[in-house]
Kinemage of the C-alpha trace (Angstrom):
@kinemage 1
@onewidth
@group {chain A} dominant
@subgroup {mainchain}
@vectorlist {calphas} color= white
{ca unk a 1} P 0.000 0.000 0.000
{ca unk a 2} L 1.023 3.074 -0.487
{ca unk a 3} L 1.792 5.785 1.563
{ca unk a 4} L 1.207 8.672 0.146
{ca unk a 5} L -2.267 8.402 -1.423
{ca unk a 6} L -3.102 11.321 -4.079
{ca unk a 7} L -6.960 12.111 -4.645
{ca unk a 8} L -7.192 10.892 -7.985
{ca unk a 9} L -6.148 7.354 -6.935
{ca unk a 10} L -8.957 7.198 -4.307
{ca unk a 11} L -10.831 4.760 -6.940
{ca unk a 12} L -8.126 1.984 -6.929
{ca unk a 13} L -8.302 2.162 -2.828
{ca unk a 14} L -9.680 -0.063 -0.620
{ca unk a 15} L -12.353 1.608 1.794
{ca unk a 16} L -13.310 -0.135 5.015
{ca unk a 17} L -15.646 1.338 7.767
{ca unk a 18} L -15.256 -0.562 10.809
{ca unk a 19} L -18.915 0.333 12.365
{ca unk a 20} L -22.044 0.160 10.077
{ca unk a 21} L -24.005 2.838 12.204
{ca unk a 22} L -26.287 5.675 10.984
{ca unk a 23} L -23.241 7.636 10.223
{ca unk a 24} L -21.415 5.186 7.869
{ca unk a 25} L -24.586 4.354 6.545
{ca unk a 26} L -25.244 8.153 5.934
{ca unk a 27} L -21.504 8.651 4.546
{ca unk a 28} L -21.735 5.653 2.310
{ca unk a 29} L -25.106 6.455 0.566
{ca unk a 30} L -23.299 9.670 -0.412
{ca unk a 31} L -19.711 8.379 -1.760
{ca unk a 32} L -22.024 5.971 -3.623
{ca unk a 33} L -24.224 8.453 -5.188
{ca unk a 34} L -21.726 10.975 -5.724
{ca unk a 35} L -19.529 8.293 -7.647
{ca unk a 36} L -16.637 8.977 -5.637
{ca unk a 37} L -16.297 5.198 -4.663
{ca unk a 38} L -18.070 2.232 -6.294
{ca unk a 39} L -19.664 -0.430 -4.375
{ca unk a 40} L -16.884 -3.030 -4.596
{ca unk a 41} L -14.320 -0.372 -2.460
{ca unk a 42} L -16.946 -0.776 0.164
{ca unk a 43} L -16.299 -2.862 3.486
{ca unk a 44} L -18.092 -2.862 6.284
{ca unk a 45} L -17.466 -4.941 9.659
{ca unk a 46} L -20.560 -4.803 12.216
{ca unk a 47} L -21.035 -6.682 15.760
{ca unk a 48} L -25.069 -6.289 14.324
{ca unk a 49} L -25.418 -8.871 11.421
{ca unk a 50} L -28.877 -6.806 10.577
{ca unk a 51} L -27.012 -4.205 9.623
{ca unk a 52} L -23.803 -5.691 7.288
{ca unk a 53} L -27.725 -7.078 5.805
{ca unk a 54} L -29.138 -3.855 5.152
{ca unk a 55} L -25.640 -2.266 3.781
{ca unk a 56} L -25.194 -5.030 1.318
{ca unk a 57} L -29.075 -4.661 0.037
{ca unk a 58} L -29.055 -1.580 0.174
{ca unk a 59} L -25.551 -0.191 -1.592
{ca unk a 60} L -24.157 -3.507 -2.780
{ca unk a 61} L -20.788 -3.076 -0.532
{ca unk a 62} L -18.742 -6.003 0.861
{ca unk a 63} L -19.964 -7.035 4.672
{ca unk a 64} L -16.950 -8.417 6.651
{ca unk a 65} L -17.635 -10.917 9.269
{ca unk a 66} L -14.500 -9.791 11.640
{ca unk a 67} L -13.142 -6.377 12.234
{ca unk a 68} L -9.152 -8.310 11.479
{ca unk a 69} L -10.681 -9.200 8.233
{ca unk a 70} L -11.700 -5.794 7.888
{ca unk a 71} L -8.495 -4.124 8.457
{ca unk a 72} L -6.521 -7.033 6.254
{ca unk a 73} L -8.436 -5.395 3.201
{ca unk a 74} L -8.500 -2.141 3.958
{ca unk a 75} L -6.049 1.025 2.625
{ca unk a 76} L -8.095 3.140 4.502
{ca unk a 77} L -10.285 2.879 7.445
{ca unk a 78} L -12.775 4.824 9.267
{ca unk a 79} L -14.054 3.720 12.502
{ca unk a 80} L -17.430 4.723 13.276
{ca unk a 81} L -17.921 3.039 16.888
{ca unk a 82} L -19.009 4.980 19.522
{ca unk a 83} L -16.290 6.399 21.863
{ca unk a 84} L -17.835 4.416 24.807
{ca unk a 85} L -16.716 1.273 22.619
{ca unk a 86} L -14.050 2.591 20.800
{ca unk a 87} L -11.346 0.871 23.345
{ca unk a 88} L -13.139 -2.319 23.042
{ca unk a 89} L -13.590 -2.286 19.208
{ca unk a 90} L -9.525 -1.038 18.460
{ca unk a 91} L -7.818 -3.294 21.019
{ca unk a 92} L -7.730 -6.550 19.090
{ca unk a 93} L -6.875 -4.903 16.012
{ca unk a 94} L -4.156 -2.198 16.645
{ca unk a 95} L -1.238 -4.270 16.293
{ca unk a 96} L -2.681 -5.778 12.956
{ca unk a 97} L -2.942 -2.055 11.660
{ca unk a 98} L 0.292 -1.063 9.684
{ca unk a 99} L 2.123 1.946 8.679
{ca unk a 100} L 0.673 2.374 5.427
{ca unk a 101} L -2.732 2.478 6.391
{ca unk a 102} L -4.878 5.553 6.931
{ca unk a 103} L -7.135 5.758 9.739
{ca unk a 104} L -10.256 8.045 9.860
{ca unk a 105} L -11.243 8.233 13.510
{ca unk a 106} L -15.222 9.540 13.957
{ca unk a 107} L -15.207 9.146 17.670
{ca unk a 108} L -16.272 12.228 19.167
{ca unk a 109} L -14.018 13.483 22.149
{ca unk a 110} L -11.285 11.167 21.776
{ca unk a 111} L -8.443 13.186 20.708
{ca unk a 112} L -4.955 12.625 18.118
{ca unk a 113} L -2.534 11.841 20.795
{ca unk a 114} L -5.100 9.323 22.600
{ca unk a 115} L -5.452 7.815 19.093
{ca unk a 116} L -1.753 7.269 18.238
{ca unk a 117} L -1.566 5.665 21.922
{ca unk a 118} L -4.547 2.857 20.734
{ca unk a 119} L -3.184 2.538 17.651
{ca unk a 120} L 0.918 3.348 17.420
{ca unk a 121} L 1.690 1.657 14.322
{ca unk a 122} L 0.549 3.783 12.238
{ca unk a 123} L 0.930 7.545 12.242
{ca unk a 124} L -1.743 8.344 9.596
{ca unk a 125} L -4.700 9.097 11.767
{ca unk a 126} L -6.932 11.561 11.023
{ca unk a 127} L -9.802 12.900 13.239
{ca unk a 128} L -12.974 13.538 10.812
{ca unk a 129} L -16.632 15.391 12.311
{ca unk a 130} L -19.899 14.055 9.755
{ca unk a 131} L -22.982 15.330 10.346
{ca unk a 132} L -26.612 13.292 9.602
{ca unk a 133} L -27.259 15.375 6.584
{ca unk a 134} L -24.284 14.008 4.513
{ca unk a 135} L -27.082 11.619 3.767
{ca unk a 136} L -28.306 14.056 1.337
{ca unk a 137} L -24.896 15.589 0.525
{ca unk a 138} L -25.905 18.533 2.761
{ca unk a 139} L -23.798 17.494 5.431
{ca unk a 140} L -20.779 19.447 7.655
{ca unk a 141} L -17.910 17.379 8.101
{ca unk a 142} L -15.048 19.149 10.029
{ca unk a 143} L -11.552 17.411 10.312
{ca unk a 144} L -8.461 18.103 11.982
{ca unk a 145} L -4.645 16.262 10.965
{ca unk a 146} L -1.347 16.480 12.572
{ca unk a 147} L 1.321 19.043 10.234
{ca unk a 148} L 3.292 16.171 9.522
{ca unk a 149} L 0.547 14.331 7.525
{ca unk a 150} L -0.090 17.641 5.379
{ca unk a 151} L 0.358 15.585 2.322
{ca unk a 152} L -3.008 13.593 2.833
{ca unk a 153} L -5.335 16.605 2.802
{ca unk a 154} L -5.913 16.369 -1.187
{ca unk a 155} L -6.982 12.808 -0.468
{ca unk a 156} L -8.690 13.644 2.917
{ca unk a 157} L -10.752 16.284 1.445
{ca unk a 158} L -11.373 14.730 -2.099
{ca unk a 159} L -13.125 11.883 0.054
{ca unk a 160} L -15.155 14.161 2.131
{ca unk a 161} L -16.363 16.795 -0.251
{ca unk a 162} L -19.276 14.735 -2.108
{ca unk a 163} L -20.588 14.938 2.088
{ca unk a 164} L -21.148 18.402 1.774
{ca unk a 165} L -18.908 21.456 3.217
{ca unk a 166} L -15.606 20.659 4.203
{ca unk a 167} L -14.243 22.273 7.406
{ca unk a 168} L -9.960 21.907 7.627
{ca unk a 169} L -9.309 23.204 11.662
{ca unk a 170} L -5.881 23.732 12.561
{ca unk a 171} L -6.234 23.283 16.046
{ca unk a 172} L -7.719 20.334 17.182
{ca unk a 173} L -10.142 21.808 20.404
{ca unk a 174} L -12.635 23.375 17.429
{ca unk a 175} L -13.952 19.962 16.653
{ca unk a 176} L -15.540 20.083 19.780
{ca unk a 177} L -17.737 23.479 18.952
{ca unk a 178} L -18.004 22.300 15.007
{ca unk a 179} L -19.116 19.220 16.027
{ca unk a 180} L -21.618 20.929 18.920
{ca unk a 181} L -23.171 23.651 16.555
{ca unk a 182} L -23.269 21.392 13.392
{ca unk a 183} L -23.718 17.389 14.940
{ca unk a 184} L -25.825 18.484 17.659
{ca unk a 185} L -26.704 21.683 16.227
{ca unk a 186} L -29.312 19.422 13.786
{ca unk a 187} L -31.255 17.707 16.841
{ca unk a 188} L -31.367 21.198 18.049
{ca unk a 189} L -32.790 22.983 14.892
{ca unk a 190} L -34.831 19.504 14.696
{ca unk a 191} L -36.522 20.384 18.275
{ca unk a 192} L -37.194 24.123 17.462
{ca unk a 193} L -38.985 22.057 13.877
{ca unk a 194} L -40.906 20.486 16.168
{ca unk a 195} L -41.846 23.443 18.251
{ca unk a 196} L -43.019 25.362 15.041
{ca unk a 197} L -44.705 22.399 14.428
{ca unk a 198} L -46.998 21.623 17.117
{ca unk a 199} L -48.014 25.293 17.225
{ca unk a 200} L -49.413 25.032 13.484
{ca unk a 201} L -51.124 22.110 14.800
{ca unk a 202} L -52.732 23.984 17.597
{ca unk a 203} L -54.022 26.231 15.550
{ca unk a 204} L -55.835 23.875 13.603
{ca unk a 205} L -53.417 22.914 10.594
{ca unk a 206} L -53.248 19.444 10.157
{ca unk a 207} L -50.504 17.361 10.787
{ca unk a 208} L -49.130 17.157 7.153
{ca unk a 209} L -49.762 20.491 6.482
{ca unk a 210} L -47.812 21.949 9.880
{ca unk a 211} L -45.250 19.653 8.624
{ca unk a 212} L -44.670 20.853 5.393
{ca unk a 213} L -45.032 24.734 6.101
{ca unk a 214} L -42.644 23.946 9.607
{ca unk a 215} L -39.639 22.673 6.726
{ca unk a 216} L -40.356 24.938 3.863
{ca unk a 217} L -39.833 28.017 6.438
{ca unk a 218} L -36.516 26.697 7.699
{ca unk a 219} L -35.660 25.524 4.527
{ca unk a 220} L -36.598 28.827 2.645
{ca unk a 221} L -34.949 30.920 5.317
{ca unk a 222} L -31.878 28.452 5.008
{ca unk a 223} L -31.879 29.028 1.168
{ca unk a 224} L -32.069 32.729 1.603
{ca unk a 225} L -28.890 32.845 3.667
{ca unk a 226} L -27.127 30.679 1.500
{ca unk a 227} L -27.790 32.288 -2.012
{ca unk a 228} L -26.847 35.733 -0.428
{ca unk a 229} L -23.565 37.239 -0.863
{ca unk a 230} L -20.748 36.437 0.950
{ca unk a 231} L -20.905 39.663 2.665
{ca unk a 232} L -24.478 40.178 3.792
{ca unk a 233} L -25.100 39.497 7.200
{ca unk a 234} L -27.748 36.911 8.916
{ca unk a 235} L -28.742 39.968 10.841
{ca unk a 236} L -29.082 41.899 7.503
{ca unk a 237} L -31.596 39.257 5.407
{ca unk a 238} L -33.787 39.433 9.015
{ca unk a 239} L -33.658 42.763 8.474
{ca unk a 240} L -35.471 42.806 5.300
{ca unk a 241} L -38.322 40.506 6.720
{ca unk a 242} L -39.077 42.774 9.636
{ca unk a 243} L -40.773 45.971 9.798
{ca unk a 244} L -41.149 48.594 12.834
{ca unk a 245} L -44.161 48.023 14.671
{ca unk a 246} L -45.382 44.555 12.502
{ca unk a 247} L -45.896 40.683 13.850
{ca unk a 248} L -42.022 39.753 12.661
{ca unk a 249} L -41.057 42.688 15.211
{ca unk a 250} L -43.699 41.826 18.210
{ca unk a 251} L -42.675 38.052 18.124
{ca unk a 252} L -38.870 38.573 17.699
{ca unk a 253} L -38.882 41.536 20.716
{ca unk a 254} L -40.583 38.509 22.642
{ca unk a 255} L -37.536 36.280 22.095
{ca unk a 256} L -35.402 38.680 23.177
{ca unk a 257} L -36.861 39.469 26.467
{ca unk a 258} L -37.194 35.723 27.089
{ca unk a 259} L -33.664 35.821 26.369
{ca unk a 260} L -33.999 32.845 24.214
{ca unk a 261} L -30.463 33.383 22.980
{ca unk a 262} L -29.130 32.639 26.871
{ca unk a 263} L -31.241 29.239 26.701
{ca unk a 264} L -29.790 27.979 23.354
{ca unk a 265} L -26.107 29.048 24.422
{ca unk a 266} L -26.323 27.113 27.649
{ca unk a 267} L -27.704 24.003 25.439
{ca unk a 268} L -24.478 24.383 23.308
{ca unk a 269} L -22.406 24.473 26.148
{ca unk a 270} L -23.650 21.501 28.368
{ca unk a 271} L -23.206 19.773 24.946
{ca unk a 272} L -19.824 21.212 24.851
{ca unk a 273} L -19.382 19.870 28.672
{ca unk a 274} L -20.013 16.482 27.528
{ca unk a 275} L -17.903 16.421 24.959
{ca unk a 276} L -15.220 17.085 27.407
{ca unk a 277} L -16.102 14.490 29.726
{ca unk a 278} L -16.334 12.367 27.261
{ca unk a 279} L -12.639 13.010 26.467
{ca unk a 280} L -11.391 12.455 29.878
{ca unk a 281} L -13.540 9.192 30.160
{ca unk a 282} L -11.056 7.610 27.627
{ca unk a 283} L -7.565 9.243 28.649
């Protein structure tokens, strides 16, 4: 294998995901779709034998029976276990994990140097953030590599960027507020959906119809930020929707004096908190 990988020969590689969660699942519906890898790259190891099932029906990929198997055919590997498990998953294979081979850690928390630890024969580890919408190619995927493995961002980002928006962070403590504000950040728009939602529903919209006008507001709104310029302002486009003495301007003066802002940043930050704990859990 070898070392230094270039993007363009990502389609001879090898591609093993050891973990066939809703993230993999998620990543590998878009590197199929978006053509970046074909089917037969695909391997996936699973402690669930449902869901190697599902993978194979579903995308046509390569299930694996053992996680050794798994890293025997793999150039590069991205484990998608949990961090609670991600001790208990790596163990039995670090030592059969060489030099060459590149490893794509998703574990939340778990930082570089505690990776290189778990698995020191290989340097090549790189930390990578998904979100749930790279299902749909919408997704935010931050990453963060060591200066030393410079060379592998062509390939790093080559294999991300069919996900969605690719985030490069240079210091390693801003995965933990990327993956906050865009991992957790879409259960938290998905609760203020819900919220919007229910209050359609209460005002006697059905429940398809509060539905649909609950996602084509966020979705519109979302749409309006993103085909602004570069330089206009979230505060500017509100701006335009809100006039002095009107319903946008009663409801947002509301917000303010409820101080909603306050409530969502101390929801970031006890997400942030457990981020942290989660990184001294496995130090």
């Amino acid at each position: 294998m070898d070392t230094k990988i270039s993007a363009h020969s990502l389609q001879t590689k090898k591609i093993g995901f050891l973990g066939g969660g809703n993230m993999a699942q998620a990543m590998i519906a878009a590197l199929i779709k978006s053509q970046c890898l074909h089917p037969n790259q695909i391997f996936v190891s699973n402690r669930t034998p449902g869901k190697l099932l599902k993978l194979t029906e579903n995308f046509g990929i390569t299930a694996v029976t053992t996680n050794e198997a798994l890293v025997e055919q793999s150039d590069l590997i991205i484990i998608g276990v949990k961090p609670q498990d991600f001790p208990l998953a790596v163990e039995p294979i670090a030592n059969s994990i060489s030099e060459h081979q590149i490893i794509l850690s998703m574990a939340a928390g778990i930082k570089i140097n505690q990776l290189q630890r778990m698995i020191p024969r290989t340097r090549q580890i790189v930390r990578i953030l998904p979100n749930t919408p790279v299902k749909i190619q919408q997704g935010v995927t931050g990453y963060f590599l060591k200066k030393e493995l410079s060379y592998l961002k062509s390939l790093i980002e080559h294999f991300l960027k069919p996900l969605g928006a690719v985030i490069s962070v240079d210091d390693e403590d801003l995965l933990a507020p990327l993956s906050v504000g865009c991992s957790a950040g879409v259960g938290f728009v998905l609760e203020l959906m819900q919220y919007w939602q229910e209050w359609f529903e209460e005002h006697d919209f059905s429940s398809q119809q509060s539905k649909e006008m609950t996602i084509k507001t966020f979705l519109g709104a979302a749409q309006l930020a993103q085909q602004a310029t570069a330089a206009t302002e979230l505060s500017e486009l509100q701006n335009r929707v809100v006039s002095k003495k009107g319903i946008t301007a009663a409801g947002l003066n509301s917000m303010r004096e409820l101080e909603i802002e306050r409530l969502l940043r101390y929801s970031f930050e006890k997400a942030a908190l457990r981020d942290k704990e989660i990184a001294q859990e496995q130090s």
